[in-house]
C-alpha positions in Angstrom: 33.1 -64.7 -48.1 35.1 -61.1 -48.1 32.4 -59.2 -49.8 29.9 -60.8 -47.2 32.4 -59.8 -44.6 33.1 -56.3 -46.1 29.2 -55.6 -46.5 28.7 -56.7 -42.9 31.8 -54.4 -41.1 29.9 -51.3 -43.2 26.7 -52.0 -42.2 27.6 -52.2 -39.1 29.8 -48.6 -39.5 26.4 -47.2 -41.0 23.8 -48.3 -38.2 25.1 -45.3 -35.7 24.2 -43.2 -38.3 20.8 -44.4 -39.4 20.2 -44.6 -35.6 20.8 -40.7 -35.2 19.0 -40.0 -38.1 16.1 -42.4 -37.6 16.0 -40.5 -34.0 15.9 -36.6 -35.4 13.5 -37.9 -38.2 10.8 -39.0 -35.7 11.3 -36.0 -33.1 10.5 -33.9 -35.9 7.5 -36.0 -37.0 6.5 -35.7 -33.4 6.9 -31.9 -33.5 4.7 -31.8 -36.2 2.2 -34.1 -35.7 1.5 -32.3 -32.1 1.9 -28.6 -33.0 4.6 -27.9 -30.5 6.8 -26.6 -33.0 4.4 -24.1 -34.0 3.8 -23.0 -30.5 7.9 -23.0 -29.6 8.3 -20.2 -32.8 4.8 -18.5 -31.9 6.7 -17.8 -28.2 10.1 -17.0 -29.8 8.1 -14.7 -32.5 6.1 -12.7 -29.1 9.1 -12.7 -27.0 11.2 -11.0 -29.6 8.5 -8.4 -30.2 8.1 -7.6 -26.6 11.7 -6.6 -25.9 12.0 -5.2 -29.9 8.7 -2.4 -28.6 10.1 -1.8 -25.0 12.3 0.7 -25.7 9.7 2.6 -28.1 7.3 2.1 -25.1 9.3 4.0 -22.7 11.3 6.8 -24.2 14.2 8.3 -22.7 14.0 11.6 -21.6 16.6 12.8 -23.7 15.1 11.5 -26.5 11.9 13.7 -26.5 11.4 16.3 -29.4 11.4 20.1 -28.2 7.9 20.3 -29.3 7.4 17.5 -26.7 9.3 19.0 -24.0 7.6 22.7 -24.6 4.5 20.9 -24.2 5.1 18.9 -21.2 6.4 22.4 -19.4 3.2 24.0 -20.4 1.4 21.5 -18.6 3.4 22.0 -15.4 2.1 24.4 -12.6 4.3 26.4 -11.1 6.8 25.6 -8.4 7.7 22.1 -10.3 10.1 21.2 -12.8 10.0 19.6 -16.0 12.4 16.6 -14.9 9.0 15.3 -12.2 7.5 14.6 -15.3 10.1 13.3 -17.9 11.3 10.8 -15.0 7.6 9.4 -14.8 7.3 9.2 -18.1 10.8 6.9 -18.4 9.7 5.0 -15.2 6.2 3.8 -17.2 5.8 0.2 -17.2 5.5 -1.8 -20.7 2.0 -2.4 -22.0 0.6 -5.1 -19.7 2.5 -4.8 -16.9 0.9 -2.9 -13.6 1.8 -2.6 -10.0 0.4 -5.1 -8.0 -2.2 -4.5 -5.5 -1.7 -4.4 -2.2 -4.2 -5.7 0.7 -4.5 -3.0 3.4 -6.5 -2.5 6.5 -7.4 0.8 7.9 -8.7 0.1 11.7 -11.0 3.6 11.9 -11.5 3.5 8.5 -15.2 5.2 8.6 -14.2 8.2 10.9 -13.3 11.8 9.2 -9.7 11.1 8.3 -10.0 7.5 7.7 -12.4 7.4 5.4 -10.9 9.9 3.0 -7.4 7.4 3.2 -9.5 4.8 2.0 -10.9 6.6 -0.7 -7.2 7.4 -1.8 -6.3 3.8 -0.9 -9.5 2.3 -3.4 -8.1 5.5 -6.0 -4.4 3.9 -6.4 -6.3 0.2 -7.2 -5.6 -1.2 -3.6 -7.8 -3.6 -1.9 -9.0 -2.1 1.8 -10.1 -3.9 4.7 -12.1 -1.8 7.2 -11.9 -2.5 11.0 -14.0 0.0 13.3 -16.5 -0.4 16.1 -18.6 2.8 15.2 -17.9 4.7 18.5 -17.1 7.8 16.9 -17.1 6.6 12.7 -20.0 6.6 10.8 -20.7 4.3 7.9 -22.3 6.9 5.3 -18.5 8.0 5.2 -17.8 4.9 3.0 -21.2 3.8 1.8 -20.1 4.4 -1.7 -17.7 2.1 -1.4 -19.6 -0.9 -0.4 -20.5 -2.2 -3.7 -16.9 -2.2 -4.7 -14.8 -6.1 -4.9 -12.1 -4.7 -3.7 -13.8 -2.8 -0.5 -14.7 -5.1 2.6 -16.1 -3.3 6.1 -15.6 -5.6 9.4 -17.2 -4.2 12.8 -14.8 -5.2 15.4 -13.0 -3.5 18.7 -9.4 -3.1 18.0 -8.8 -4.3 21.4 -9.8 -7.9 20.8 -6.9 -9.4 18.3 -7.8 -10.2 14.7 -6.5 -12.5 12.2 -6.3 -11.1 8.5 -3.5 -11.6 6.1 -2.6 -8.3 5.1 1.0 -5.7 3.7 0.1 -2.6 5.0 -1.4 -1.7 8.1 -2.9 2.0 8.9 -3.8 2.1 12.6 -6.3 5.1 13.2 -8.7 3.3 15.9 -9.3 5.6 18.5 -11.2 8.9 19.3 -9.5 11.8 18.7 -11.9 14.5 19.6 -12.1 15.7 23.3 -15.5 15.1 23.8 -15.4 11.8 22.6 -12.1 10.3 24.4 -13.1 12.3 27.4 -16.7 10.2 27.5 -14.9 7.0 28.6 -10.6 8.0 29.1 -10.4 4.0 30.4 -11.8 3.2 26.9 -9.7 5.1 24.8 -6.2 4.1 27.0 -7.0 0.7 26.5 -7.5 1.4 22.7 -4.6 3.3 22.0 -2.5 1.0 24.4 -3.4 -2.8 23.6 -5.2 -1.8 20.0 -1.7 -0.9 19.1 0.0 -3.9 20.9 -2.8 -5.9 18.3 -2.4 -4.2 15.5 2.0 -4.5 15.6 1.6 -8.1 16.8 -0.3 -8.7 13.7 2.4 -6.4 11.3 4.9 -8.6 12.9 3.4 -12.1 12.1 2.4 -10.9 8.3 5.5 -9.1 7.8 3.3 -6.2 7.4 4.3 -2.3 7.2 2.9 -0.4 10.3 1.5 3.3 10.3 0.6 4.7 13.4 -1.3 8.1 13.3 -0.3 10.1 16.6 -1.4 13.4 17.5 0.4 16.6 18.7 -0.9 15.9 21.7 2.2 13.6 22.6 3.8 17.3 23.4 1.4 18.2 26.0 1.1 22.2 26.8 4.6 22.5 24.7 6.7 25.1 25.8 8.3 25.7 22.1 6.4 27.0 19.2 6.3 24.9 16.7 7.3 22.2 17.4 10.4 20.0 16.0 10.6 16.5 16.3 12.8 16.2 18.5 11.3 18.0 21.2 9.9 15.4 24.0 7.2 18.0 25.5 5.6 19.5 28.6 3.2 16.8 29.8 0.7 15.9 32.5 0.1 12.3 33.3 -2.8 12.6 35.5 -4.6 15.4 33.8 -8.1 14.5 32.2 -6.6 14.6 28.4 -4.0 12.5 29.8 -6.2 9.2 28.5 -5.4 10.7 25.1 -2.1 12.3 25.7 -0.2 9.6 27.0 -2.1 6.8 25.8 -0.6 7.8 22.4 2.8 8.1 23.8 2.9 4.6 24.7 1.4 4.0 21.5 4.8 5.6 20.0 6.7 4.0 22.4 5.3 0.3 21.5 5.8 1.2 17.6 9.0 2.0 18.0 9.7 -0.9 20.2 8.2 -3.3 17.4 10.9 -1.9 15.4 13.8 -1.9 17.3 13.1 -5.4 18.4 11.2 -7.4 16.4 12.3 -6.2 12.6 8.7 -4.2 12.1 8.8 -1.9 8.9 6.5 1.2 11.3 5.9 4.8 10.1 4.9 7.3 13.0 2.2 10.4 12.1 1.5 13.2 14.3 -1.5 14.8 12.8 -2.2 18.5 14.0 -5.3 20.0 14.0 -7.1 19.0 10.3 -10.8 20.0 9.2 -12.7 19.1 6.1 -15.6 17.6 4.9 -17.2 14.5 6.7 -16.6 16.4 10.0 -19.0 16.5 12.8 -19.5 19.9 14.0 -20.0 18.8 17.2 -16.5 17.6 17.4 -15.5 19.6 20.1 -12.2 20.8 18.7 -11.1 24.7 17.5 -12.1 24.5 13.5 -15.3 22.6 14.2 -16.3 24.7 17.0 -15.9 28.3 15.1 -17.9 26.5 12.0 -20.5 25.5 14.2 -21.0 29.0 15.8 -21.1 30.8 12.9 -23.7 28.1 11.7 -25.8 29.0 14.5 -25.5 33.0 14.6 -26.7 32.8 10.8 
């Protein structure tokens, strides 16, 4: 009767034991017998490889050779330095890793200046959204984009509100040549004034950035030569470029408004006078006039 009773109290000492054993013995059969185990080291085995090439991936400038640094200073024009190109080449992203796309509109996107942003736009691997009503744009300004995925072309008045889910906005819509804002000045306040309400109303409810292109216009008949910033102008509210003049102002004034008081991320550009190709030469201002004449007198 003791040995029964001895054999008993150890095979009840053992059974934890067997238990935890018993336990491991079939999670391992289960690793195993599904494959996870080799997929668990196949992740540790690429994971440890990833972080073992990063640093060969990206090499520190101050780990270049001379010869590499001779050559990279070759390749620089004049007027830069060497560092531009050393720092890009220690920002490069691993093998497999790229910046993300973005989804921008451009309202005017087929007009003269539009167009060539959303050639740059389509260039840097964005996808662009086009918004124009063909007043003054023409569409053979992005034809070659329209077989591209990531290009899309929507004909629509700036001054009715649109719904599009977008991070950047460019706001370009509206005639910038005197002979065309001149045509209809009720048209083109009513563009520059509630297109831009639109346009920052829809920033604000993506949580989009906001660029408005202004014109040097907003300073009138300026009275300083060139102008800074922060000079406010010599203006005429009721004149006949005052559509234009101060329909752009309010324009400014509304973007920075949006900013002040709603939180929207806005960018403000005053373009000056700008020429190049895609142009109309009956555009009415001082480049495209000259060009024109000397066209004709040939």
């Amino acid at each position: 009767m003791k040995q029964l009773n001895r054999q008993s109290s150890l095979s009840k000492q053992h059974r934890p034991h067997h238990h935890r054993l018993s336990l491991s013995r079939s999670l391992a059969s289960c690793l195993l017998r599904e494959q996870r185990l080799l997929f668990v080291l196949l992740g540790f085995l690429l994971a440890s490889s990833f972080f073992l090439l990063y640093p060969s991936l990206t090499p520190h400038p101050n780990t270049l050779s001379s010869s590499a640094r001779d050559t990279i200073a070759a390749r620089i024009p004049r007027g830069g330095g060497a560092s531009s190109v050393v720092s890009a080449a220690a920002r490069r992203l691993p093998v497999g890793v790229r910046k993300p796309s973005l989804r921008v509109v451009v309202t005017g996107g087929v007009g003269f200046v539009g167009s060539h942003l959303v050639d740059q736009l389509l260039a840097g691997g964005d996808s662009v959204i086009v918004v124009d009503n063909f007043f003054t744009g023409r569409k053979e300004n992005v034809a070659h984009h329209l077989s591209n995925p990531r290009f899309e072309l929507i004909r629509h008045d700036v001054v009715e509100p649109i719904l599009l889910e977008v991070d950047q906005i460019y706001h370009l819509a509206c005639p910038a040549s005197p002979v065309h804002y001149k045509f209809n000045p009720i048209k083109t306040i009513k563009t520059n004034v509630m297109g831009t309400l639109n346009m920052l109303g829809l920033a604000k409810r993506v949580g989009a950035r906001f660029l408005l292109t202004s014109t040097s216009e907003v300073y009138g008949d300026p009275l300083e030569h060139p102008q800074k910033e922060s000079y406010w102008g010599h203006v005429n509210p009721i004149g006949v470029r005052s559509c234009y003049d101060e329909g752009k102002r309010t324009a400014e004034t509304l973007t920075m408004d949006y900013h002040r008081g709603a939180g929207v991320e806005v960018r403000i550009a005053r373009i000056f006078n700008t020429y190049g190709p895609r142009m109309c030469l009956d555009d009415g201002r001082v480049v495209s006039n000259f060009v024109a004449q000397v066209c004709v007198n040939l």
